[in-house]
FIZA-219245 format. One line per 8 residues: number of its first residue (from 1); for each residue x, y, z of C-alpha. Coordinates in nm, 2 decimals, decimal comma, always signed. Example, Ala and Ser with C-alpha at 12.3 -4.5 7.8 and 13.67 -1.06 7.14 Angstrom:
residues 2
1 = +1,23:-0,45:+0,78 ~ +1,37:-0,11:+0,71
//
This chain:
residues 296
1 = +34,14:+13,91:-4,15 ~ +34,51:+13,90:-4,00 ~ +34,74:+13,61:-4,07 ~ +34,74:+13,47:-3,70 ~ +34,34:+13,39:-3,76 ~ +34,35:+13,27:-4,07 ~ +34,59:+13,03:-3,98 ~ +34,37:+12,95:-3,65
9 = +34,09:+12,93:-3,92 ~ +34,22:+12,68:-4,18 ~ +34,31:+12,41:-3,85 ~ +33,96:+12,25:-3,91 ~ +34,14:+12,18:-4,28 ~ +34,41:+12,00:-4,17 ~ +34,24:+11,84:-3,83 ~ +33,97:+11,73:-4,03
17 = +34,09:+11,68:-4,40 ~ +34,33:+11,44:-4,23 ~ +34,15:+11,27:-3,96 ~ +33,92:+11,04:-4,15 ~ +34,19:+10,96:-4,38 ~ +34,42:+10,88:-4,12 ~ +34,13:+10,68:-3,90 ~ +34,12:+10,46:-4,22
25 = +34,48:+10,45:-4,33 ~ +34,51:+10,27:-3,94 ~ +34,25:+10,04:-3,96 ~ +34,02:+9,84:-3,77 ~ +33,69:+9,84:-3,71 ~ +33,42:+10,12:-3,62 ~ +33,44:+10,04:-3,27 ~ +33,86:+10,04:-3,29
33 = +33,82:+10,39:-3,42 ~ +33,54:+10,57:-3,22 ~ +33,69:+10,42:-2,90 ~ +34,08:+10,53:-2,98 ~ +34,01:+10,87:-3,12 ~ +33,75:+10,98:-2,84 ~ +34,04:+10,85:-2,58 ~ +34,27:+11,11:-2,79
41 = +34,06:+11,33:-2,73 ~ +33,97:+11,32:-2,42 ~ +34,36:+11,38:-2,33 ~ +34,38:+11,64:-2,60 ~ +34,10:+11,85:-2,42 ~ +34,23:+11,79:-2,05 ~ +34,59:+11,88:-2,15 ~ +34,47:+12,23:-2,33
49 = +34,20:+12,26:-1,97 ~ +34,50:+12,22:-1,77 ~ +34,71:+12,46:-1,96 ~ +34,45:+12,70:-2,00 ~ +34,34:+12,65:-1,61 ~ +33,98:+12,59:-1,75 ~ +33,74:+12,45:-1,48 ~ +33,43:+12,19:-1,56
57 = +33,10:+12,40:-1,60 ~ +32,84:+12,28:-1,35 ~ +32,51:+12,16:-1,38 ~ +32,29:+12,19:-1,72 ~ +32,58:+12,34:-1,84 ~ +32,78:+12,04:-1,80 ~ +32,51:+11,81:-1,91 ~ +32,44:+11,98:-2,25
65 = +32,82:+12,00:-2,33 ~ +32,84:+11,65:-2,24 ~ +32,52:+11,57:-2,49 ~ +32,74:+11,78:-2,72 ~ +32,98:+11,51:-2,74 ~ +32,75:+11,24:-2,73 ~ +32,59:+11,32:-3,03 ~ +32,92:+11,39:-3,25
73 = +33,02:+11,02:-3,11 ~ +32,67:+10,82:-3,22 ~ +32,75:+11,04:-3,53 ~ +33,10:+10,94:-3,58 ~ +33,00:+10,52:-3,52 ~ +32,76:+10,54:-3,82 ~ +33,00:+10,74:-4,04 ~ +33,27:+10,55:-4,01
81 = +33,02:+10,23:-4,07 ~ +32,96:+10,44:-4,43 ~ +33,36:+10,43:-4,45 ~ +33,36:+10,06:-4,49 ~ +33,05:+10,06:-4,73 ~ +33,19:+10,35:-4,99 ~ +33,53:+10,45:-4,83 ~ +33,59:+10,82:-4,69
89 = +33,65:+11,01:-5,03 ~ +33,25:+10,93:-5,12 ~ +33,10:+10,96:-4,72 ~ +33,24:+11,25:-4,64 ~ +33,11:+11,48:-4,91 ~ +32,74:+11,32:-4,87 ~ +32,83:+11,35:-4,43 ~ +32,94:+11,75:-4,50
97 = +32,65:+11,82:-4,72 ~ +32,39:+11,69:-4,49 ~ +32,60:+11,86:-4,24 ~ +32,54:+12,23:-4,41 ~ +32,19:+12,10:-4,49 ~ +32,09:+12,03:-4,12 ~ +32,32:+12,33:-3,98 ~ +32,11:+12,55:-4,28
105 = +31,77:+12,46:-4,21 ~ +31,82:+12,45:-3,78 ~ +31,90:+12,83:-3,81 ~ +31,63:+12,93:-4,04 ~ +31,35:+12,75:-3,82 ~ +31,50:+12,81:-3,49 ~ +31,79:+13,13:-3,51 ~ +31,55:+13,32:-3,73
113 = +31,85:+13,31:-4,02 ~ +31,77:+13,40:-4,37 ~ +31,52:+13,69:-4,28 ~ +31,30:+13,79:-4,56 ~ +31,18:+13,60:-4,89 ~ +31,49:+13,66:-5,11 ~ +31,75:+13,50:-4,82 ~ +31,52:+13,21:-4,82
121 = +31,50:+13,19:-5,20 ~ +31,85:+13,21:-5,26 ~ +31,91:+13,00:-4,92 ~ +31,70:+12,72:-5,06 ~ +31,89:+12,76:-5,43 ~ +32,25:+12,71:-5,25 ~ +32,09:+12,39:-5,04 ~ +31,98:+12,23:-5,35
129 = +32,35:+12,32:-5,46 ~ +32,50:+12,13:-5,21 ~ +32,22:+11,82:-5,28 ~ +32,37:+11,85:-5,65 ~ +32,72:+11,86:-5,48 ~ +32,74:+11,60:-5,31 ~ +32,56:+11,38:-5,57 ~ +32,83:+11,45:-5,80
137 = +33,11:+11,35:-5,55 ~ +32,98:+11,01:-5,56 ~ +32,89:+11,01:-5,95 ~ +33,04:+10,69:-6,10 ~ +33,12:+10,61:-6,48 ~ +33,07:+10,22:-6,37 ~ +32,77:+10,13:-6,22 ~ +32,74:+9,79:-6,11
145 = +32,40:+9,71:-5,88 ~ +32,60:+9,62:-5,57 ~ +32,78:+9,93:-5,56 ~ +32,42:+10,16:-5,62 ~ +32,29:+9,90:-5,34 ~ +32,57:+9,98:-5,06 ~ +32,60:+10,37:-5,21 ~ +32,20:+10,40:-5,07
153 = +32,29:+10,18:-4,76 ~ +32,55:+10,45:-4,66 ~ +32,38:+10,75:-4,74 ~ +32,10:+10,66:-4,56 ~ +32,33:+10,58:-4,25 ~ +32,49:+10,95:-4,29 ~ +32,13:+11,06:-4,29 ~ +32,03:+10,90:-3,96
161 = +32,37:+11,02:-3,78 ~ +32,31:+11,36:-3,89 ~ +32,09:+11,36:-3,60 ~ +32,41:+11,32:-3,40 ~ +32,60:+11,59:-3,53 ~ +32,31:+11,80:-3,53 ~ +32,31:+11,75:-3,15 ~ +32,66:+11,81:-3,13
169 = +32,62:+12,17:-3,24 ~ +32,30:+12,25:-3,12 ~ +32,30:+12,11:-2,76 ~ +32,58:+12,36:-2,63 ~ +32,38:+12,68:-2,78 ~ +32,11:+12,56:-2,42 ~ +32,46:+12,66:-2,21 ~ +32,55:+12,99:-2,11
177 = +32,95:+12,90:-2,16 ~ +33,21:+12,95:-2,45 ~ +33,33:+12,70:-2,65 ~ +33,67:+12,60:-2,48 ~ +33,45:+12,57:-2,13 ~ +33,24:+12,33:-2,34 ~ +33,54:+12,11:-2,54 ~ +33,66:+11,90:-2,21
185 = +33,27:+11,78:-2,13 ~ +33,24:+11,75:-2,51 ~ +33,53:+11,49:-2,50 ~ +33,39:+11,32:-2,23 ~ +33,06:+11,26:-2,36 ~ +33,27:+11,17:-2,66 ~ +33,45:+10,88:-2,46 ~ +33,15:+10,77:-2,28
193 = +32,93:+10,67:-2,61 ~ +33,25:+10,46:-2,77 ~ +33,34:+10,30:-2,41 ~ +32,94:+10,14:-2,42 ~ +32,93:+10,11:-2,76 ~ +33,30:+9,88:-2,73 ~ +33,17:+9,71:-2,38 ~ +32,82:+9,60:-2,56
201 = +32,95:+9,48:-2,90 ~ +33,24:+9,28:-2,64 ~ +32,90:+9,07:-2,48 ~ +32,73:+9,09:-2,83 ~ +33,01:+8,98:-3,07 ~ +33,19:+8,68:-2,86 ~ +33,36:+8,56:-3,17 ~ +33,52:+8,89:-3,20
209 = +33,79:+9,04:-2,96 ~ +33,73:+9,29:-2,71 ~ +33,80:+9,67:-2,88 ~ +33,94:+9,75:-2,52 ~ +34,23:+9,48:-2,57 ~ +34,30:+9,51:-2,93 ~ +34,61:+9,74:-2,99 ~ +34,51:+9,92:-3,34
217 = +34,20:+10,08:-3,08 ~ +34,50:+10,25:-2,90 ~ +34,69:+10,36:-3,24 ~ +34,38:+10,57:-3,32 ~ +34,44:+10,78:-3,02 ~ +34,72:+10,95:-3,29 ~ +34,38:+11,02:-3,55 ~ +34,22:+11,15:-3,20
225 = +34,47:+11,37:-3,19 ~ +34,39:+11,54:-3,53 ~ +33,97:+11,58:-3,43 ~ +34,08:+11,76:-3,12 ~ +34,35:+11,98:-3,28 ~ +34,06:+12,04:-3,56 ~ +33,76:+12,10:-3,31 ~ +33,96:+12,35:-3,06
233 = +34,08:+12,56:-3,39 ~ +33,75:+12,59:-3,52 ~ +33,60:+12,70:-3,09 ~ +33,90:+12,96:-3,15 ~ +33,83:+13,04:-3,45 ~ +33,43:+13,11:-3,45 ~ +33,51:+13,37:-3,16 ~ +33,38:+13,73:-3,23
241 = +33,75:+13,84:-3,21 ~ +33,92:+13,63:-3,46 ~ +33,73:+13,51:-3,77 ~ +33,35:+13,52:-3,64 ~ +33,12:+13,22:-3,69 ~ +33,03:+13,32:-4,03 ~ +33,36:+13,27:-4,15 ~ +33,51:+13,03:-3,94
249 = +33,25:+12,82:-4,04 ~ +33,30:+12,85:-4,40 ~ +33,69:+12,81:-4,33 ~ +33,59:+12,46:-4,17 ~ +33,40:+12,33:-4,47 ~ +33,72:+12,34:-4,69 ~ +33,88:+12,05:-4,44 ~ +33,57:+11,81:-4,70
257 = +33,80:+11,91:-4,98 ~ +34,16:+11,77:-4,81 ~ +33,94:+11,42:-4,65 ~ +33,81:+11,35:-5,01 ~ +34,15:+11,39:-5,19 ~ +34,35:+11,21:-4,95 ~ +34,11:+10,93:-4,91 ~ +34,10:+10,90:-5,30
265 = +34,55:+10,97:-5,34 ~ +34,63:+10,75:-4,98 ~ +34,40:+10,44:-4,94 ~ +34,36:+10,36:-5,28 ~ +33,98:+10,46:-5,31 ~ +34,06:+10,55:-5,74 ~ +33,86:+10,71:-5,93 ~ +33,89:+10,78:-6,36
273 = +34,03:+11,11:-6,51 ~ +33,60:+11,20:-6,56 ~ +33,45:+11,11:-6,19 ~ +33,80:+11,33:-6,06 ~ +33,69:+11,57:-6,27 ~ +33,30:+11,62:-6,14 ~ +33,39:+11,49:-5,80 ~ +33,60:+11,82:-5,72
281 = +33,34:+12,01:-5,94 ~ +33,09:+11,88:-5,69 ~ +33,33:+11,97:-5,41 ~ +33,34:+12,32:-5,57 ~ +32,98:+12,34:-5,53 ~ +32,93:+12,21:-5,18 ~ +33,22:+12,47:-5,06 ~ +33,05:+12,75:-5,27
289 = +32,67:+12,68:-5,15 ~ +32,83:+12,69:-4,79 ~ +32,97:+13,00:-4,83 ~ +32,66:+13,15:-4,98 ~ +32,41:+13,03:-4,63 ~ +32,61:+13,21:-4,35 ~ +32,68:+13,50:-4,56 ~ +32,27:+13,58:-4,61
//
């Protein structure tokens, strides 16, 4: 691996260690974020189409990549619901786990990964690995009811809108173009999920103002900013002639490592010298077990 696509590689660690940090550190509500960042972007992607002189794909082309981003937007909504409920540095390790689990199990059943009983057995060990993971990220020497009562609340969100970012990486394997071709529909189906989720909680939630005319929805076109820098890298990346999907995936999984330390060092999410202690071990684990299913 040369130095120029490793660097291209670890841009999913910075774009999306910092993003849901930096969507928090802003503010505002779900609907301020999803609306802001998908507007970010949305100019993010047509800047790099113009520069790249990249055309819209046509037809079911266009439509699945547009799905694409519609199901990483529903996704986002329900994730950053979970941010309110147990703050970034506990959803994003449960998100990424069901994440790997979702990615893990779609290419076994459908890709035909994992050939032969020993890939599955060791497969299925390194999923229960990142079960363990991720239960270990959110492992608390205090337990109080409320907080067990909200911790299943937002897990079981993540586990609905896993849905969405399964759709998000599945839908564009039903087009016959590459990844950039794909990223400008992406954002647009991106934008068009938070502009009618923002135009029906404005008829639904009259005491509340309009996301559409509340600044803090148009700071979070700067945490926009960081999604797109993070999902172009990793399109870049994934590419036969720079890391491959294998390891540009693995490289990806590390930005989960940067989004639960900065939520827990920036927005005051603490945590005692024990539950640091098993929360990176359980980060350990999640990054390990990833690295062990796309290397079978």
């Amino acid at each position: 691996m040369n130095t120029t696509a490793l660097l291209i590689g670890l841009g999913p660690l910075l774009g999306w260690g910092l993003y849901p940090t930096i969507a928090s550190k802003i503010g505002g509500r779900p609907v301020n974020q999803i609306l802001g960042s998908t507007i970010g972007t949305l100019i993010f992607a047509i800047v790099f189409a113009l520069m790249k002189g990249l055309a819209l794909p046509q037809g079911w082309d266009l439509f699945f990549a547009i799905l694409s981003g519609v199901g990483w937007a529903s996704a986002q909504i329900i994730t950053f619901q979970s941010f309110t409920l147990i703050g970034s540095s506990k959803a994003m390790p449960i998100t990424t786990a069901f994440q790997l689990l979702g990615a893990s199990l779609w290419g076994v059943f459908y890709l035909g990964n994992w050939p032969g009983a020993t890939a599955k057995i060791i497969g299925g060990l390194a999923l229960i690995l990142i079960i363990i993971g991720a239960y270990l990220t959110v492992w608390s020497e205090r337990k109080t009811q409320e907080n067990s009562s909200l911790l299943k609340k937002a897990v079981l969100l993540l586990a609905v809108g896993e849905i969405g970012y399964w759709a998000y990486s599945a839908a564009p394997q039903a087009t016959s173009i590459d990844g950039m071709h794909a990223f400008l529909p992406q954002a647009i189906g991106m934008l068009l999920v938070a502009a009618v989720y923002a135009a029906v909680l404005a008829v639904k939630e009259k005491n509340e103002p309009s996301a559409f005319a509340e600044v803090v929805s148009y700071k979070h076109i700067f945490s926009g900013f960081f999604f797109a820098f993070a999902a172009l890298t990793y399109l870049i990346s994934a590419q036969p002639d720079m890391n491959g999907l294998a390891t540009g995936f693995i490289l990806s999984q590390t930005s989960v490592v940067l989004a639960t330390l900065t939520g827990i060092w920036f927005l005051g999410q603490k945590k005692t010298k024990k539950e640091m202690g098993i929360t990176i071990l359980g980060l350990v684990l999640i990054i390990f077990a990833a690295a062990v299913t796309v290397m079978l």
